[in-house]
NUMI-617715 format. One record per residue: residue in one letter; z, x, y of N, C-alpha, C, O in turn. Coordinates in steps of 0.1 Angstrom, whole numbers, padded with zeros to 4 digits, always signed. Example, Ala and Ser with C-alpha at 12.3 -4.5 7.8 and 13.67 -1.06 7.14 Angstrom:
BEGIN
A+0078+0132-0057+0078+0123-0045+0078+0132-0033+0085+0142-0033/S+0071+0128-0022+0071+0137-0011+0079+0129+0000+0080+0134+0011/
//
This chain:
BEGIN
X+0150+0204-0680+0137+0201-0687+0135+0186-0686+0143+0177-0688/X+0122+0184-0682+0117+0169-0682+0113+0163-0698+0107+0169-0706/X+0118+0149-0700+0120+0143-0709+0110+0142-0718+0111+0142-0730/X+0093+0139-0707+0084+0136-0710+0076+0143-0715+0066+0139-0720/X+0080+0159-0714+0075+0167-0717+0078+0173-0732+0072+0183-0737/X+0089+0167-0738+0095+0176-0752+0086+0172-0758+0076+0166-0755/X+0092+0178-0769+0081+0175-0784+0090+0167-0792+0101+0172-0791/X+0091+0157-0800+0100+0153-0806+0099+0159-0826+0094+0155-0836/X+0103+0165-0825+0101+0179-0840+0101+0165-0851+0108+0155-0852/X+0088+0170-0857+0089+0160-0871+0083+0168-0881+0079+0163-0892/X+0082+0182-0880+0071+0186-0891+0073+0204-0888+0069+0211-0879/X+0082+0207-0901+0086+0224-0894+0080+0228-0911+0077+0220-0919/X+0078+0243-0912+0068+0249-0918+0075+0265-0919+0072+0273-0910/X+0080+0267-0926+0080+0288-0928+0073+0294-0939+0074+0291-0951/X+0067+0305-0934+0060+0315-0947+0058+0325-0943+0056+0328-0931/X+0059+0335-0954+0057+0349-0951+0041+0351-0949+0032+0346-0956/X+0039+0359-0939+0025+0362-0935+0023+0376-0941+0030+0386-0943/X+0008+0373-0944+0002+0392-0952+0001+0400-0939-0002+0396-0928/X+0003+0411-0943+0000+0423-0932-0008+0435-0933-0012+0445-0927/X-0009+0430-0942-0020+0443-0953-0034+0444-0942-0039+0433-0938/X-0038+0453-0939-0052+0456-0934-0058+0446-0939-0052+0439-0947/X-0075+0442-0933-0082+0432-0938-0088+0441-0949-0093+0434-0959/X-0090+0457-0951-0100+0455-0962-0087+0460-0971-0088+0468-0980/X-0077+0454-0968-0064+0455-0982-0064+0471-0986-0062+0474-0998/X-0065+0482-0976-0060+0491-0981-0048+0497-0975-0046+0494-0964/X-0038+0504-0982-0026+0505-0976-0016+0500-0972-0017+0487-0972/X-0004+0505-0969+0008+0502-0972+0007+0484-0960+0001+0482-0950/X+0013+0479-0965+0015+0461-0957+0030+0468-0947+0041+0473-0950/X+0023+0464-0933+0031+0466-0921+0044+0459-0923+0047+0454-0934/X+0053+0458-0911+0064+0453-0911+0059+0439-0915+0049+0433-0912/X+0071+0436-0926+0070+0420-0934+0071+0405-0920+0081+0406-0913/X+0066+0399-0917+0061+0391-0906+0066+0374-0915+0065+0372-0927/X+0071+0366-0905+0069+0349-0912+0061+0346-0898+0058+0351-0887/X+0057+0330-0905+0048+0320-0892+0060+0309-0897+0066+0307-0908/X+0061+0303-0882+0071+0295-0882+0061+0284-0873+0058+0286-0862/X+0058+0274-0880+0048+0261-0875+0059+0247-0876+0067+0243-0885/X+0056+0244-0863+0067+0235-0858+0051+0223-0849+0040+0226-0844/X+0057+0211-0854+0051+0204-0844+0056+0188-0846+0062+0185-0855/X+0051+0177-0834+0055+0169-0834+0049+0157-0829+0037+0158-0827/X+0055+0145-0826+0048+0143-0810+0054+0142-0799+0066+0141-0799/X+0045+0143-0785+0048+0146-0774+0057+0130-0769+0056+0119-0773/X+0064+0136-0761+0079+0127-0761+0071+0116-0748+0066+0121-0738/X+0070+0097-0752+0062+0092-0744+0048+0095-0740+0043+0095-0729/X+0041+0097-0758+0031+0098-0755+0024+0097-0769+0032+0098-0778/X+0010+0095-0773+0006+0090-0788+0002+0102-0793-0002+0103-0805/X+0004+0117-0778-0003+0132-0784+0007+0133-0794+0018+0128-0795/X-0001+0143-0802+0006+0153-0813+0002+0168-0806-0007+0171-0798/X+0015+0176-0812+0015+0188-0810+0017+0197-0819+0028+0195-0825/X+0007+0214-0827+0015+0215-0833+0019+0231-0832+0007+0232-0833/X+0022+0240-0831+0022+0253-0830+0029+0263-0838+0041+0260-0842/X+0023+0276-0841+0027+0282-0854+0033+0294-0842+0026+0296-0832/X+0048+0303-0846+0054+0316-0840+0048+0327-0851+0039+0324-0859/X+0052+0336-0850+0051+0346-0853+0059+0352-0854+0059+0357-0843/X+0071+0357-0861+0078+0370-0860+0085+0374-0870+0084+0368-0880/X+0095+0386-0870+0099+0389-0880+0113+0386-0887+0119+0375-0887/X+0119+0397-0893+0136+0393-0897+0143+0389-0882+0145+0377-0878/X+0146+0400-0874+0152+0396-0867+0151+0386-0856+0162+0383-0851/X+0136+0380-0852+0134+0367-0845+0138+0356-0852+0145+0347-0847/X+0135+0356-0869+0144+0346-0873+0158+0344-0873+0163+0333-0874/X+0166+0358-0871+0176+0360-0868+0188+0349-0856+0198+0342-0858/X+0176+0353-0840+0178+0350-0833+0179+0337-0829+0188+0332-0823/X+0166+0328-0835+0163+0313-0840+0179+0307-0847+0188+0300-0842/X+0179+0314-0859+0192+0310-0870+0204+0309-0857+0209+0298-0853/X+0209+0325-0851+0220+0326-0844+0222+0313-0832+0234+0308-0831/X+0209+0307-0825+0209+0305-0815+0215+0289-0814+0222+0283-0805/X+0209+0284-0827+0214+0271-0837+0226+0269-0837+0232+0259-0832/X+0230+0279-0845+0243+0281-0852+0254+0275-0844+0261+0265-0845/X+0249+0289-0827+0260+0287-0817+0261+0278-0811+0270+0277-0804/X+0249+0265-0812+0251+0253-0806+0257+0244-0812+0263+0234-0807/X+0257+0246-0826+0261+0234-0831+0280+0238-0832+0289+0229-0831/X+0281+0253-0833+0294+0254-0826+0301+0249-0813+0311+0242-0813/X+0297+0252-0806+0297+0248-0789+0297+0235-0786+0303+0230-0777/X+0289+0230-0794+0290+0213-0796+0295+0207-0803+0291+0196-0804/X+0307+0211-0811+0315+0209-0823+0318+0201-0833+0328+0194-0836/X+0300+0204-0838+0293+0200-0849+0291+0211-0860+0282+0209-0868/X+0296+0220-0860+0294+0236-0871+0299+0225-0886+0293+0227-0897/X+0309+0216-0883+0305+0207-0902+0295+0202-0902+0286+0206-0909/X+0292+0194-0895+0277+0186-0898+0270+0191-0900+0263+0186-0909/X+0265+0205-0892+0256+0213-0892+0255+0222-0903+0243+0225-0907/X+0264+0227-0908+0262+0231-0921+0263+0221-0933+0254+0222-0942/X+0271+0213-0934+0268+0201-0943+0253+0199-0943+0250+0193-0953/X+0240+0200-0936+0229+0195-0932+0220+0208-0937+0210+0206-0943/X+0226+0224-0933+0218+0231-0935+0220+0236-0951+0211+0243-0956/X+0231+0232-0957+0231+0232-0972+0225+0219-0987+0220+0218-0998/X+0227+0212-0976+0221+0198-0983+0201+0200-0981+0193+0197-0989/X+0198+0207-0967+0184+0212-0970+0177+0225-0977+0165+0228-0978/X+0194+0233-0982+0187+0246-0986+0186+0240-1001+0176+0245-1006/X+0194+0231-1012+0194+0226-1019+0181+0222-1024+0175+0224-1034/X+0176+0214-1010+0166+0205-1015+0154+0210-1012+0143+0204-1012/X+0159+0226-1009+0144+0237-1013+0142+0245-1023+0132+0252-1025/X+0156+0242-1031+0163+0249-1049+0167+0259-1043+0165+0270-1049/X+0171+0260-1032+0175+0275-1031+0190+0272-1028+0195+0279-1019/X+0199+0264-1035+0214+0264-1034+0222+0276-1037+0221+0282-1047/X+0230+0278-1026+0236+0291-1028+0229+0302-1021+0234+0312-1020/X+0219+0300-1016+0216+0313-1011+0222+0315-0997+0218+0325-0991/X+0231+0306-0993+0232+0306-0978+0247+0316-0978+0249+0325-0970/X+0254+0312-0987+0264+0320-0991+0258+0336-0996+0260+0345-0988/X+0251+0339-1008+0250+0350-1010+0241+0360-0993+0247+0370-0990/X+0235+0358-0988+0234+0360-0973+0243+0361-0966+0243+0372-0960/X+0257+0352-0960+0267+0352-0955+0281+0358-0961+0290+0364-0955/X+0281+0356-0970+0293+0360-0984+0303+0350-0977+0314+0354-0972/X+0298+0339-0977+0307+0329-0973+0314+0320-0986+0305+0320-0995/X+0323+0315-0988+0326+0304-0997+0321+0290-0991+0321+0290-0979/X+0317+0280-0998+0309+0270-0997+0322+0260-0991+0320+0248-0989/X+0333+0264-0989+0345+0253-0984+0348+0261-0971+0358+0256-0965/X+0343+0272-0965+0349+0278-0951+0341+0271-0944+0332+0264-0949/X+0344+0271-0928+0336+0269-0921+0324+0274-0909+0321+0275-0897/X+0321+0277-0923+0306+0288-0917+0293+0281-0921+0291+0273-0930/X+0284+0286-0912+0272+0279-0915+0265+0286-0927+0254+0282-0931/
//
């Protein structure tokens, strides 16, 4: 990948999306998030910003793909020290454990 081309991430965004028909009748489809990421373009004064789409398991894959790098690069403390100090500072402390059934001193993300 060329340098000039990244995005440098300053500005990430998740929410659950409605799925409900537009005239709101009936059951709301599989539960959906938008995942809006944007930045600016690396050597350059553009901004960029773009929203995903998908569901449990794409965020799944996102979370997994993280995880295994920051393993692989043998940063899994930092990386969780980082991803608990931000779930904190969304009030949602502890939830990363009740999700994983991890204790907050192992070393799991």
């Amino acid at each position: 990948m060329h340098a000039a081309s990244i995005v440098l991430l300053a500005r990430t965004n998740v929410c659950e999306v409605d799925t409900r028909p537009a005239d709101a009748v009936g059951e709301p489809m599989e539960t959906m998030f938008a995942l809006a990421l944007g930045g600016r373009v690396n050597r350059s004064p553009d901004e960029v910003d773009i929203t995903f789409v998908t569901n449990t398991d794409g965020m799944a894959a996102l979370v997994t793909e993280l995880c295994a790098v920051a393993y692989r690069s043998g940063l899994q403390k930092e990386f969780s020290a980082d991803v608990r100090r931000r779930m904190a500072d969304l009030g949602v402390k502890g939830a990363l454990d009740d999700m994983t059934g991890a204790q907050p001193d192992e070393d799991t993300v």
